[in-house]
Backbone as CSV, one residue per row, in Angstrom:
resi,resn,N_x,N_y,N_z,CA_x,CA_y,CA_z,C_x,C_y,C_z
1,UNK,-10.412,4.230,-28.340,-9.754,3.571,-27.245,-9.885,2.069,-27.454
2,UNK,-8.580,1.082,-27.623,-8.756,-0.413,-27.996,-8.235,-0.467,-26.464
3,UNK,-9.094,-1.764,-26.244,-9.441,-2.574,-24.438,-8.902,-3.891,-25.208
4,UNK,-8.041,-4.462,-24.407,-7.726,-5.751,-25.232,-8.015,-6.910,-23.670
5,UNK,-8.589,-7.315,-24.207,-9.210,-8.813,-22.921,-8.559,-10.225,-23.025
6,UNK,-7.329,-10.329,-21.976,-6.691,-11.290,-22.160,-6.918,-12.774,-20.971
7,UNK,-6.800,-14.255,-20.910,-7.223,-14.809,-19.828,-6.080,-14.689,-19.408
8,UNK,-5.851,-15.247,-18.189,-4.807,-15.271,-16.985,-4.734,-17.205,-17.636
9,UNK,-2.975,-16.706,-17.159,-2.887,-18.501,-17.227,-3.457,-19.224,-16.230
10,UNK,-3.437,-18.527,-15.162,-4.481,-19.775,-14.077,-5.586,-20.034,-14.051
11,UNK,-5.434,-21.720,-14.122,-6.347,-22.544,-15.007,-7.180,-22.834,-13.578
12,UNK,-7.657,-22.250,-12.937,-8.449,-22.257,-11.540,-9.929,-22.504,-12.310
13,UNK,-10.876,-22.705,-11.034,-12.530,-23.192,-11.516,-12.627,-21.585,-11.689
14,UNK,-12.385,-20.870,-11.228,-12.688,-19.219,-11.516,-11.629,-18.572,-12.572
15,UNK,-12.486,-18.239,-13.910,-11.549,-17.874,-15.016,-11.248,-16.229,-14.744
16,UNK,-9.970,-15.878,-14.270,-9.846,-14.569,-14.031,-9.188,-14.069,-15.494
17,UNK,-9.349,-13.177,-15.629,-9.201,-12.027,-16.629,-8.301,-10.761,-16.434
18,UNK,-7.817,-10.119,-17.584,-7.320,-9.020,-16.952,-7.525,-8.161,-18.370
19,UNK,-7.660,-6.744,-18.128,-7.805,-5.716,-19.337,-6.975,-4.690,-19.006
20,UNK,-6.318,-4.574,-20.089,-5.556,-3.145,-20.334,-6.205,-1.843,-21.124
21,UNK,-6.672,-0.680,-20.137,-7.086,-0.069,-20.572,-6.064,0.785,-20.766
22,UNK,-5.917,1.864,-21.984,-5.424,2.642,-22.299,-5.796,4.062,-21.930
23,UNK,-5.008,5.231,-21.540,-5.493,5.961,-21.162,-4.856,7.420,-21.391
24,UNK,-4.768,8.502,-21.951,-4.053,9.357,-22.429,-3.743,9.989,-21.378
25,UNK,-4.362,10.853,-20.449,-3.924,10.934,-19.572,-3.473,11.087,-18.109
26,UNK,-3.527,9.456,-17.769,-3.468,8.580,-16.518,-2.377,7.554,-17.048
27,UNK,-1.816,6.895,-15.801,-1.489,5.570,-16.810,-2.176,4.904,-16.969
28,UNK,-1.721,3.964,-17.591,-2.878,2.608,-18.418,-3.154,1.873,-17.255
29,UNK,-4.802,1.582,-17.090,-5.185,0.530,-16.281,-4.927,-0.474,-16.685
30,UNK,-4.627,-1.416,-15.475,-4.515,-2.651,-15.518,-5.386,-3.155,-14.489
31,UNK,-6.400,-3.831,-14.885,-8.118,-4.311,-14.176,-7.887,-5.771,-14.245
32,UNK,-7.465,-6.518,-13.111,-7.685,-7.790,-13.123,-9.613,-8.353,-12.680
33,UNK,-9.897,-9.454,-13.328,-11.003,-9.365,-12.735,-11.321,-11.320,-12.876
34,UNK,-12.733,-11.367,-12.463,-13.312,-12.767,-12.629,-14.710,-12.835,-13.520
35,UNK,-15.009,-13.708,-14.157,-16.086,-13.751,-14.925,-17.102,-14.862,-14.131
36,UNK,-18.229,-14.785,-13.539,-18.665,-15.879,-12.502,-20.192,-16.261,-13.744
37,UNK,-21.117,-17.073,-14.661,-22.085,-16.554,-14.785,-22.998,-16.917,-13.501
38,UNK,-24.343,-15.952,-14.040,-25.640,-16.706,-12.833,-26.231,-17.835,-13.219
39,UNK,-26.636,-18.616,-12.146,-27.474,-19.270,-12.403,-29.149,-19.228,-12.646
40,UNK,-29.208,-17.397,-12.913,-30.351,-17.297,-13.035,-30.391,-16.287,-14.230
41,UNK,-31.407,-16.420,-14.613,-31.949,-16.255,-16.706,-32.139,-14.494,-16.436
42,UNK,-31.509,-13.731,-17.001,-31.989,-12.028,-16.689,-31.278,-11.848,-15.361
43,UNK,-30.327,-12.413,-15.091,-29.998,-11.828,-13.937,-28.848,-10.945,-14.274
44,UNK,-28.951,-9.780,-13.032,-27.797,-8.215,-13.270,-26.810,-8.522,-12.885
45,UNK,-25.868,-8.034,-14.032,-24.469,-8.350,-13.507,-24.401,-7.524,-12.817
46,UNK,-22.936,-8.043,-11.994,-22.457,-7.296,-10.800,-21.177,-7.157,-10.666
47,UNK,-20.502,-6.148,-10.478,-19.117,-5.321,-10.543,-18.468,-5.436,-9.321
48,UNK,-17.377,-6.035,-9.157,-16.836,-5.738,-7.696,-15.686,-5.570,-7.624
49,UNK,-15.492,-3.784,-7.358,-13.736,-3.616,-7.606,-13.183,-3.337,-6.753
50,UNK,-11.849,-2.853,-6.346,-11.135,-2.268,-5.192,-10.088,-1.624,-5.703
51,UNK,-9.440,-0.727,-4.213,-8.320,-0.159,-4.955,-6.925,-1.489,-5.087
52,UNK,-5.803,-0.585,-5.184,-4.624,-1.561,-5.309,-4.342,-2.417,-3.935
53,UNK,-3.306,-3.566,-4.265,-3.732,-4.451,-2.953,-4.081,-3.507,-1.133
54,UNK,-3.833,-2.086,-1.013,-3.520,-1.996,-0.041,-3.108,-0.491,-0.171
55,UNK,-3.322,0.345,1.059,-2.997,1.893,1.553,-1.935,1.402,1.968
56,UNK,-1.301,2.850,2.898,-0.194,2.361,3.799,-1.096,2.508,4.999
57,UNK,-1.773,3.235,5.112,-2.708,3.003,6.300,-3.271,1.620,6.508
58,UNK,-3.743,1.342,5.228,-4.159,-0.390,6.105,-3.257,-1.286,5.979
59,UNK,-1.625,-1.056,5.470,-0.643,-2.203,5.814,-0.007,-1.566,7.216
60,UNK,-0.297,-0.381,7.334,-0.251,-0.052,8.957,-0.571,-0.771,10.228
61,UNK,-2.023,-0.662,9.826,-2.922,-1.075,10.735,-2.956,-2.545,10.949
62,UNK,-1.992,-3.476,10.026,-2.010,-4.716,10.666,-0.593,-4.578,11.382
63,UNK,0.342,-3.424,11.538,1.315,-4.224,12.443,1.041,-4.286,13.743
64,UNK,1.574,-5.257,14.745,2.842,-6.063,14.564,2.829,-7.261,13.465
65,UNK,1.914,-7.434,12.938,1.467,-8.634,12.707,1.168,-8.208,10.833
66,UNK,2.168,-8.238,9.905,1.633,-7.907,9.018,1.419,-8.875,7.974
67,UNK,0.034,-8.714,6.719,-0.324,-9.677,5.928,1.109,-9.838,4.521
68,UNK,1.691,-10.766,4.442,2.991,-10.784,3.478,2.574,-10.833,2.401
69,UNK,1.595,-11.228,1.989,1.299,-11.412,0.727,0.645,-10.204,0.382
70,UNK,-0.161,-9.754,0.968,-0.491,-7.713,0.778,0.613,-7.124,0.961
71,UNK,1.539,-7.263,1.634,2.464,-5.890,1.867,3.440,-6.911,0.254
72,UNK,4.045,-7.456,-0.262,4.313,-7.897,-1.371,3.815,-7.473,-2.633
73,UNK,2.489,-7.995,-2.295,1.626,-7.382,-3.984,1.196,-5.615,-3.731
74,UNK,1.465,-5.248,-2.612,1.552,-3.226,-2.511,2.740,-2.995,-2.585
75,UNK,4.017,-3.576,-2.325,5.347,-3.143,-2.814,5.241,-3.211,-4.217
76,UNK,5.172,-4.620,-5.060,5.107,-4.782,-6.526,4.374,-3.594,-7.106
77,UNK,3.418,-2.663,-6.454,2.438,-1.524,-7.521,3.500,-0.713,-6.973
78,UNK,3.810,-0.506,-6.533,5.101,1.315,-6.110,6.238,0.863,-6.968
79,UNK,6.363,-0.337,-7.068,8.228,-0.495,-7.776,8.339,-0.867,-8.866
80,UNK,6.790,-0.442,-9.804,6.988,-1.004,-11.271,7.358,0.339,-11.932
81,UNK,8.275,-0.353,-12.764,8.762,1.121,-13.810,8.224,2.387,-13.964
82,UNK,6.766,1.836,-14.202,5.826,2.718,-14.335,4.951,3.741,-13.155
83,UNK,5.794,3.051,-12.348,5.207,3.873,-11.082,5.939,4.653,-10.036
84,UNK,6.697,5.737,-10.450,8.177,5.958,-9.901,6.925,6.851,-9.203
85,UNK,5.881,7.957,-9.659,4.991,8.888,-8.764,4.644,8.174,-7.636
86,UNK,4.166,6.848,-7.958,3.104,6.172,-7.033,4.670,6.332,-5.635
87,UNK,5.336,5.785,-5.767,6.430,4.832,-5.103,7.091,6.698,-4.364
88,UNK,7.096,7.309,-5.199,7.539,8.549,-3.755,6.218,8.905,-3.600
89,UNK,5.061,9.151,-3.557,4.020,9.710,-2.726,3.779,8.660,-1.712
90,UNK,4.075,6.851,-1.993,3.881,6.420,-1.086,5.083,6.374,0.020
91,UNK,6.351,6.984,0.049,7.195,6.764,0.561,7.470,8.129,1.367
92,UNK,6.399,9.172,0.794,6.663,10.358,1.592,5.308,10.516,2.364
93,UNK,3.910,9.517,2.212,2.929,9.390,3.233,3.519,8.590,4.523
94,UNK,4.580,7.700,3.632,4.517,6.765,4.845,5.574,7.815,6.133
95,UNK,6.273,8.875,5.289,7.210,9.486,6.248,6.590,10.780,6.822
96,UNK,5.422,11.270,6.696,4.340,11.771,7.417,3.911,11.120,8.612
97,UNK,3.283,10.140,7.928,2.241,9.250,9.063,3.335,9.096,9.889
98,UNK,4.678,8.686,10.288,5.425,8.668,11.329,5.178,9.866,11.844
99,UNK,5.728,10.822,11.189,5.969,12.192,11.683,4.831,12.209,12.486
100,UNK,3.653,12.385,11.996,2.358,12.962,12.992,2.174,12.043,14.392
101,UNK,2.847,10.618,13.835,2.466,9.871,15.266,3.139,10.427,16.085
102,UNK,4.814,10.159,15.450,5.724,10.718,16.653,5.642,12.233,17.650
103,UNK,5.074,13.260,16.642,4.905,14.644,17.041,3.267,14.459,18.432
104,UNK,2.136,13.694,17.478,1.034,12.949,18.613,1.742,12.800,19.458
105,UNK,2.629,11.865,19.997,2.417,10.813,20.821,3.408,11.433,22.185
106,UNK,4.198,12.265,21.738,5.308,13.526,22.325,4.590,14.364,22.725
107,UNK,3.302,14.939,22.858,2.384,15.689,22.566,1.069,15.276,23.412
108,UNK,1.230,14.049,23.630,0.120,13.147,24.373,-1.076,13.616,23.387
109,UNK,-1.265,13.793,22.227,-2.241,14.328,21.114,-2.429,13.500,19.917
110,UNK,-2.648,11.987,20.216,-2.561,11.021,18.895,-3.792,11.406,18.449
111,UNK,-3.933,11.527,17.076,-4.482,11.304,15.848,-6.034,12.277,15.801
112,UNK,-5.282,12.968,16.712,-6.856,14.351,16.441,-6.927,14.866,14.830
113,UNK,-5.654,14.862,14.361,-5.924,15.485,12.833,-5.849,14.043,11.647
114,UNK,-7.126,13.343,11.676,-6.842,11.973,11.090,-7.311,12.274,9.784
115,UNK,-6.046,11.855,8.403,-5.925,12.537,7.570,-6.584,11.591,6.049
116,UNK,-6.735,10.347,6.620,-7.789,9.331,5.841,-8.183,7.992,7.214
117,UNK,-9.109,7.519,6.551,-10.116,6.968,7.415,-9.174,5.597,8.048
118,UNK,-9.210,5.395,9.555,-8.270,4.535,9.812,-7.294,4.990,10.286
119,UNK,-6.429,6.436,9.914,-5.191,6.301,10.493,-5.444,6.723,12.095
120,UNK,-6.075,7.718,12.549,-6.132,7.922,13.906,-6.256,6.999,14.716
121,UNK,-6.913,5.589,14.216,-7.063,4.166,15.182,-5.588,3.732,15.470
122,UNK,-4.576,3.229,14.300,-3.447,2.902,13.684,-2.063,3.902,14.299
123,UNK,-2.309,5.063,14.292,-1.550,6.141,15.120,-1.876,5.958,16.438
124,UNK,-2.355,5.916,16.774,-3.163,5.243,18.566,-2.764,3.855,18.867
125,UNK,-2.811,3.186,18.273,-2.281,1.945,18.444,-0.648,1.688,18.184
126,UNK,-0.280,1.954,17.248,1.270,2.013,17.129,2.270,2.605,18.146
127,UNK,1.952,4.044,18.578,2.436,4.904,19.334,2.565,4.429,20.951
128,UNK,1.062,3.313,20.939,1.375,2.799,22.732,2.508,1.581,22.309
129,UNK,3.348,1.611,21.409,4.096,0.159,21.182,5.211,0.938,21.568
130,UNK,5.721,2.406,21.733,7.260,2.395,21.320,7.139,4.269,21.908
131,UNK,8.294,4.108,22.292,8.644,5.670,23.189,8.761,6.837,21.635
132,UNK,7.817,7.773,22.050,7.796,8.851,20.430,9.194,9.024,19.523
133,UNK,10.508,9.214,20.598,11.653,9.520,20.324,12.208,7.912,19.326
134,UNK,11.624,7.158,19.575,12.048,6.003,18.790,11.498,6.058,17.203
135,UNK,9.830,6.254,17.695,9.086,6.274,16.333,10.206,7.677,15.562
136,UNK,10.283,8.480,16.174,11.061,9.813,15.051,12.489,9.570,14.889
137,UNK,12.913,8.730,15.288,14.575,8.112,14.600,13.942,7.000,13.887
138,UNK,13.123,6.183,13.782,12.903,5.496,12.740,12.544,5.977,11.633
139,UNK,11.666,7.168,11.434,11.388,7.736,10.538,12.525,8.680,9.741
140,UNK,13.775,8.994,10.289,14.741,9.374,10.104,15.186,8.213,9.263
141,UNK,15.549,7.168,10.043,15.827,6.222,9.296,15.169,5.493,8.383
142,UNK,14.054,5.469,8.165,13.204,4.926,7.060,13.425,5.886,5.835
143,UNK,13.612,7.420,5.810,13.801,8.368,4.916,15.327,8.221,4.720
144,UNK,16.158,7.713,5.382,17.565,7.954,4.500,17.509,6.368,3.600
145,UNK,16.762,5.843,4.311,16.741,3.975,3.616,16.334,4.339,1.709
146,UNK,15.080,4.862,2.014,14.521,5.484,0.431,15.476,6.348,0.288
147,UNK,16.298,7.406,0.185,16.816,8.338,-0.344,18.339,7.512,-0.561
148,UNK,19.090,6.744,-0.100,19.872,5.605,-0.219,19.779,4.745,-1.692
149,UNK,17.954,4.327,-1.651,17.507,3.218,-2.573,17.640,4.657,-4.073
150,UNK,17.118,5.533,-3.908,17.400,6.205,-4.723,18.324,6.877,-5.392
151,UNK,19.226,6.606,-4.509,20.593,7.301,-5.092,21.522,6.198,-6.148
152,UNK,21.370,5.243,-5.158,22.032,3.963,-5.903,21.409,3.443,-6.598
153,UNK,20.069,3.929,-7.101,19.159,2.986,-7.675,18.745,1.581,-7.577
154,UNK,18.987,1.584,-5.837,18.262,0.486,-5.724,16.697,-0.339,-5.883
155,UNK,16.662,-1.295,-5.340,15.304,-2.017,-6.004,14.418,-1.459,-4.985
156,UNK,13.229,-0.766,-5.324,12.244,-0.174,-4.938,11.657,-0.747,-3.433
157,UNK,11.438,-1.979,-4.155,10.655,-2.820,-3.509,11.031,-3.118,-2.564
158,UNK,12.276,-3.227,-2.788,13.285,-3.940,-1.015,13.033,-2.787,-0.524
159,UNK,12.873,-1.484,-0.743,13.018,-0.105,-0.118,12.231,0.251,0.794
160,UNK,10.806,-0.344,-0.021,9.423,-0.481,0.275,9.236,-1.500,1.970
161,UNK,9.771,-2.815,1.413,9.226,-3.879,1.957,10.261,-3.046,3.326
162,UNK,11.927,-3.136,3.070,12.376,-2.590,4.330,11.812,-1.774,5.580
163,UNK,11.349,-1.081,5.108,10.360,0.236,6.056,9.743,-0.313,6.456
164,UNK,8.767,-1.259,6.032,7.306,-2.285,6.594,8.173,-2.803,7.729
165,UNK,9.203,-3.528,7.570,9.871,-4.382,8.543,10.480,-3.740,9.442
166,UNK,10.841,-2.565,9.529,11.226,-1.846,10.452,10.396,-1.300,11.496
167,UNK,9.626,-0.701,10.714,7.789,-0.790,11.808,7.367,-1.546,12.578
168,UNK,7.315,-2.779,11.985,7.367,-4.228,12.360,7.856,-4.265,13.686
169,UNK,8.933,-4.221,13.156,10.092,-4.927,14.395,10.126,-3.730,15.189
170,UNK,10.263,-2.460,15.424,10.020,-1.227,16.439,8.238,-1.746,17.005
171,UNK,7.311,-1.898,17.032,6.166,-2.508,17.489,5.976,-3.755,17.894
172,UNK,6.828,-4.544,17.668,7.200,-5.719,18.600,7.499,-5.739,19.983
């Protein structure tokens, strides 16, 4: 397995890095990172990773109010070539997580079946923004938006970012 260690052009006081790992079968990581040293002699390095910029649960959980530069750099990982899996599993969680709110919230039953950590707060909170029957025509409409982007082969990302903004603006 060749790891090839390349710098980032930004010439910042923090030299970030990035490695392409190769991987037979996964796709190839791509590990951005920072190199900090200590200022102390024998001291343990220390690892600090995360997942990709962002769930849809936690670009959820900031609406009305969402971070642009996270929901941007989490569209960019679903709409790279290489990520046509990523980009429908995230486009058919995100058309769940409606579903369950809307079926919750019709139901007076938000988020008893919370299906990763966070969404039952996020389903509870969204659902007091907007009458259930709204949340489940948006989700109608958020699924013909992707199945649209897919037919015509449109750009992922707008597909992506669209839905965010529609959430958005229905929770306003």
């Amino acid at each position: 397995m060749a790891v090839t260690v390349e710098k980032s052009a930004d010439a910042t006081a923090i030299r970030p890095f990035q490695v392409d790992i190769p991987d037979e079968d996964v796709d190839d990581l791509d590990i951005h990172f920072i190199h900090v040293k200590s200022r102390h002699e024998n001291a343990l390095p220390v690892i600090l990773i995360h997942g990709w910029p962002g769930s849809i649960v936690e670009m959820l959980s900031q609406v009305p109010v969402i971070d642009l530069a996270r929901l941007h750099a989490f569209a960019d990982q679903l709409a790279r070539a290489d990520a046509e899996d990523g980009y429908r599993a995230g486009a058919e969680l995100l058309s769940q997580f409606l579903a369950r709110m809307a079926a919750g919230a019709a139901r007076r039953r938000l988020g008893e079946q919370q299906v990763v950590a966070g969404e039952s707060a996020a389903i509870q909170r969204l659902a007091a923004r907007a009458d259930p029957a709204r949340w489940a025509a948006l989700r109608e409409e958020i699924g013909q938006g992707f199945a649209t982007a897919d037919q015509l082969n449109l750009d992922r990302k707008q597909a992506m970012l669209g839905a965010f903004f529609a959430i958005e603006k229905l929770a306003r």
